[in-house]
C-alpha positions as a Markdown table, in Angstrom:
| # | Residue | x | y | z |
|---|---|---|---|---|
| 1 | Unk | -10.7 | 1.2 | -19.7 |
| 2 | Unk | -9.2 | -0.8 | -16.8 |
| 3 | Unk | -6.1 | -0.9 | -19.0 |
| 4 | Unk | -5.8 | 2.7 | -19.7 |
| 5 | Unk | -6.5 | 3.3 | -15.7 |
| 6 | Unk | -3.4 | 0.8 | -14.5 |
| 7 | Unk | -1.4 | 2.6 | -17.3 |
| 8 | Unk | -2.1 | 5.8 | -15.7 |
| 9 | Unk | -1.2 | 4.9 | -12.7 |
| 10 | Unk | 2.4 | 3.0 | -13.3 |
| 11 | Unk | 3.3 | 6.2 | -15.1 |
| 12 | Unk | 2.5 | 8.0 | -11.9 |
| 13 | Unk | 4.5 | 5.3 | -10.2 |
| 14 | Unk | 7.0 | 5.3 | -12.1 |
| 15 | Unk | 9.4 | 8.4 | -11.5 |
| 16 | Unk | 11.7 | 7.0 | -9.1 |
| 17 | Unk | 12.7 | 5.0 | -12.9 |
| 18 | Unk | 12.2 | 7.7 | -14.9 |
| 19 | Unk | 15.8 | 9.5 | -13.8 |
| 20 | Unk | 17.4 | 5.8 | -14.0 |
| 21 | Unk | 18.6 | 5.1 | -17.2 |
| 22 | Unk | 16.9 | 1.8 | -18.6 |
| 23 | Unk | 20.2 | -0.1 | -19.5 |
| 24 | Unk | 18.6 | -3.0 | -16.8 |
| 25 | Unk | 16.1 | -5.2 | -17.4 |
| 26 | Unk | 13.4 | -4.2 | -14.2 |
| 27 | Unk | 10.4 | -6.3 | -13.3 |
| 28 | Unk | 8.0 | -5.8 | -10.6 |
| 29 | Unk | 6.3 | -8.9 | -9.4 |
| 30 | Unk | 3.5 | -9.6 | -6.9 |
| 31 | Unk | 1.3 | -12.3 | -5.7 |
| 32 | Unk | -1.7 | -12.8 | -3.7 |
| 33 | Unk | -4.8 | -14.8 | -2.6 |
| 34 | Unk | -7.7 | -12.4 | -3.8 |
| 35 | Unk | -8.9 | -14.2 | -7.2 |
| 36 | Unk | -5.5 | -16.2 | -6.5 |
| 37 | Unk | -3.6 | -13.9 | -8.9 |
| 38 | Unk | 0.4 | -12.9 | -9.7 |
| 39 | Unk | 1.2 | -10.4 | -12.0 |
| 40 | Unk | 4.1 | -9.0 | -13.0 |
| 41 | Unk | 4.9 | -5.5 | -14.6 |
| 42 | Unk | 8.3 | -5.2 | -16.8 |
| 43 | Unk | 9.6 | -1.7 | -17.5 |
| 44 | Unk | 12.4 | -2.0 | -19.6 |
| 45 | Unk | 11.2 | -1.0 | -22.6 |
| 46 | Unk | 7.5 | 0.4 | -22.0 |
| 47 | Unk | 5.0 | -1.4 | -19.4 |
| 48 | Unk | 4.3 | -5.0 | -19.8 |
| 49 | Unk | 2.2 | -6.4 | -18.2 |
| 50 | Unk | 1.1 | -10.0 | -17.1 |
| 51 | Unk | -1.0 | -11.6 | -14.9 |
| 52 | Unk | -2.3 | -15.2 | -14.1 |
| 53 | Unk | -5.3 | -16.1 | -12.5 |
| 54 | Unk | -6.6 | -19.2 | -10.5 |
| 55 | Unk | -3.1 | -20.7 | -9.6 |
| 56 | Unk | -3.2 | -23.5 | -7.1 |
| 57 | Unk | -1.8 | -22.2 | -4.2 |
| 58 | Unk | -2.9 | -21.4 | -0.7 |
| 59 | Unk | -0.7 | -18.8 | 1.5 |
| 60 | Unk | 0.2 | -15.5 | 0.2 |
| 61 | Unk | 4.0 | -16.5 | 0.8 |
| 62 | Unk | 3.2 | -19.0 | -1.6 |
| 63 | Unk | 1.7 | -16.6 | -4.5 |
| 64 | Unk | 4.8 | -14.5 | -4.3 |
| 65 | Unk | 7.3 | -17.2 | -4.2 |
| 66 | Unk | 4.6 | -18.3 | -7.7 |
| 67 | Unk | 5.4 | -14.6 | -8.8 |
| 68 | Unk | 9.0 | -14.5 | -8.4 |
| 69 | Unk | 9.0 | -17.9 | -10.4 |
| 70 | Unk | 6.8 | -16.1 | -13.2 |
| 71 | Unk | 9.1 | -13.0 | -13.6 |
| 72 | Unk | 11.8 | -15.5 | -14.1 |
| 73 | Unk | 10.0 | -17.8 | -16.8 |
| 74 | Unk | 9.0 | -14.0 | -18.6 |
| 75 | Unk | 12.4 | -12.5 | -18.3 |
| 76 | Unk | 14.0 | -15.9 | -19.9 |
| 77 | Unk | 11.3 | -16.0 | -22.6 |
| 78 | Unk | 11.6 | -12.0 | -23.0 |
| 79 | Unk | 15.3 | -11.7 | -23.0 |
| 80 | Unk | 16.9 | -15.4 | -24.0 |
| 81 | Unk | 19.2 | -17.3 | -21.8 |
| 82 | Unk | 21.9 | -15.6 | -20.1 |
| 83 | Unk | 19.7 | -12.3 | -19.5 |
| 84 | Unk | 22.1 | -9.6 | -17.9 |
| 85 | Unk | 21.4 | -6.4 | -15.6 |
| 86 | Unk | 18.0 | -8.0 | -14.5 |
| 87 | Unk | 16.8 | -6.9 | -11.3 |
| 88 | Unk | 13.7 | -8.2 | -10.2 |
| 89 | Unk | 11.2 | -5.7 | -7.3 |
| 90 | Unk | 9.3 | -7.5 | -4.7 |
| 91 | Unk | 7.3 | -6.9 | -1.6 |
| 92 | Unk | 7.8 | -10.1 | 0.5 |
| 93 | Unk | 10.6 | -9.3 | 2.9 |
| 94 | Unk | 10.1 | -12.9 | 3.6 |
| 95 | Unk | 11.5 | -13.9 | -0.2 |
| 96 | Unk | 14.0 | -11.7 | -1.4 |
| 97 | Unk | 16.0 | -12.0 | 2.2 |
| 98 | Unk | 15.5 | -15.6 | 1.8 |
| 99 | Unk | 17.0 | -15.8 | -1.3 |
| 100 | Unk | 19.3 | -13.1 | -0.8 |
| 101 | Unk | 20.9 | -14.3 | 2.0 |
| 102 | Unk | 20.1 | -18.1 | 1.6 |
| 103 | Unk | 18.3 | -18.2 | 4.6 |
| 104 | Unk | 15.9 | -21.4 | 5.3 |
| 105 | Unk | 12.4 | -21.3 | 4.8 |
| 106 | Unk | 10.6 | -23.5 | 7.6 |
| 107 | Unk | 7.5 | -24.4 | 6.3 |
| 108 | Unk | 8.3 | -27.3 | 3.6 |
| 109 | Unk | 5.9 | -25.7 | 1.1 |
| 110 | Unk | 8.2 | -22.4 | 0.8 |
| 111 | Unk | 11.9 | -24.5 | 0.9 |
| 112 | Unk | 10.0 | -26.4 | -1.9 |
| 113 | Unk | 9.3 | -23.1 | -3.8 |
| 114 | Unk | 12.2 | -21.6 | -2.8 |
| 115 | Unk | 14.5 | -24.6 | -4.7 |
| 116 | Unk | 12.3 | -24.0 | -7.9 |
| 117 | Unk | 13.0 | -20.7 | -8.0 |
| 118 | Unk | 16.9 | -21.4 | -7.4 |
| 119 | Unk | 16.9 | -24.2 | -9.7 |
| 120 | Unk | 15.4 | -21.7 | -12.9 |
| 121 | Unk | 17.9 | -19.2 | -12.0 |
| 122 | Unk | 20.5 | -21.6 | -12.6 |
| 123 | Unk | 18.5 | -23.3 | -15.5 |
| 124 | Unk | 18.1 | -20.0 | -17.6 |
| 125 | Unk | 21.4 | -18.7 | -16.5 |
| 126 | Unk | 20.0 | -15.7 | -14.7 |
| 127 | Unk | 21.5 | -13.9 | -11.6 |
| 128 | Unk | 18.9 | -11.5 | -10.7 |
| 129 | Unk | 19.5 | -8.9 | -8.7 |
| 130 | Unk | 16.5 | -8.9 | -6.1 |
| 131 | Unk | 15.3 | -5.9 | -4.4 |
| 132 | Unk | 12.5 | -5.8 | -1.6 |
| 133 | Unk | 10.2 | -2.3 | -2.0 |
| 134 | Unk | 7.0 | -1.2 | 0.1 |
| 135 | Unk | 3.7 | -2.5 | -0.8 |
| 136 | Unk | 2.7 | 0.8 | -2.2 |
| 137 | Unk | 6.3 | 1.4 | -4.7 |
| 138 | Unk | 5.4 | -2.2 | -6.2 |
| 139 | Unk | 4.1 | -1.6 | -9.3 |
| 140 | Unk | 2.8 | -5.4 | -10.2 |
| 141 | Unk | 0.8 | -4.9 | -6.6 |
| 142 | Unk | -0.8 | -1.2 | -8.1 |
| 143 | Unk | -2.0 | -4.2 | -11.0 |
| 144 | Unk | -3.4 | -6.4 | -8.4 |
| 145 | Unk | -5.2 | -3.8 | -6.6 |
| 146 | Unk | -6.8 | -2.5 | -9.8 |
| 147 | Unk | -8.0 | -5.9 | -10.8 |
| 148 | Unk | -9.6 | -6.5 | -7.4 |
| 149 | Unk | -11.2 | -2.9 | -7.7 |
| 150 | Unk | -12.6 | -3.6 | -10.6 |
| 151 | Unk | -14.2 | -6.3 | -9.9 |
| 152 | Unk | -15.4 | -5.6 | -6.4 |
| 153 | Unk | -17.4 | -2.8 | -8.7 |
| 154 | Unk | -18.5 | -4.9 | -11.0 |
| 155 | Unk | -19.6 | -7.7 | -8.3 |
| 156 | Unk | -21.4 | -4.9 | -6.3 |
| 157 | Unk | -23.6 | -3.4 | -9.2 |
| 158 | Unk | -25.1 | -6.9 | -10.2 |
């Protein structure tokens, strides 16, 4: 049912991709501290979706930099080494201009994170193109958002 729901919605979502022609390879990622969760929603071909829960992390900047590094380990896996057109959504202004423009990260958590998620970029031989979109455009967040829903319902009726 919950599946069916966050389907729904992403095709709702989507038509600002519908008119672009698909010849990119276009993940949504998002991460945050609720349930400690980062999912991810690829829409090359259909919706994909994955999430992980539980992840050992503590600030939200931290769960999207944990995102960004997931929708890099999935597009490598999805698409093989050398992945081209791949441009990657996000809703931390904070991480795509940091890696955009290689701007430093102060706290020594994030320039930690932030080296990872150079270092796989390099490693799988993917130059993602990385885009910053509102909160409410990201479609990996819509996943988040239904997942906390859901349970907040479920936690309220027991």
């Amino acid at each position: 049912m919950l599946h069916q729901r966050v389907l729904i919605l992403l095709r709702i979502s989507r038509t600002d991709i519908a008119t672009e022609k698909l010849d990119k390879i276009i993940v949504y990622f998002d991460g945050g501290t609720h349930k400690k969760r980062v999912a991810i929603v690829d829409v090359h071909d259909g919706y994909k979706i994955r999430v992980w829960e539980h992840l050992n992390a503590q600030t939200n900047n931290e769960f999207e930099f944990i995102a960004l590094l997931k929708a890099l380990e999935y597009v490598h896996s999805e698409y093989g080494a050398n992945a081209k057109n791949v441009v990657l959504y996000g809703d931390s202004q904070l991480i795509i201009n940091g890696i955009n423009y290689n701007r430093s990260f102060s706290p020594k958590h994030l320039q930690r994170l932030e080296k990872m998620s150079k270092r796989r970029m390099k490693k799988f031989h993917i130059s993602p193109k990385l885009n910053w979109i509102s909160r409410d455009q990201n479609l990996a967040g819509f996943v988040l958002e239904m997942l906390y829903k859901k349970r907040r319902r479920i936690t309220s009726a027991n």
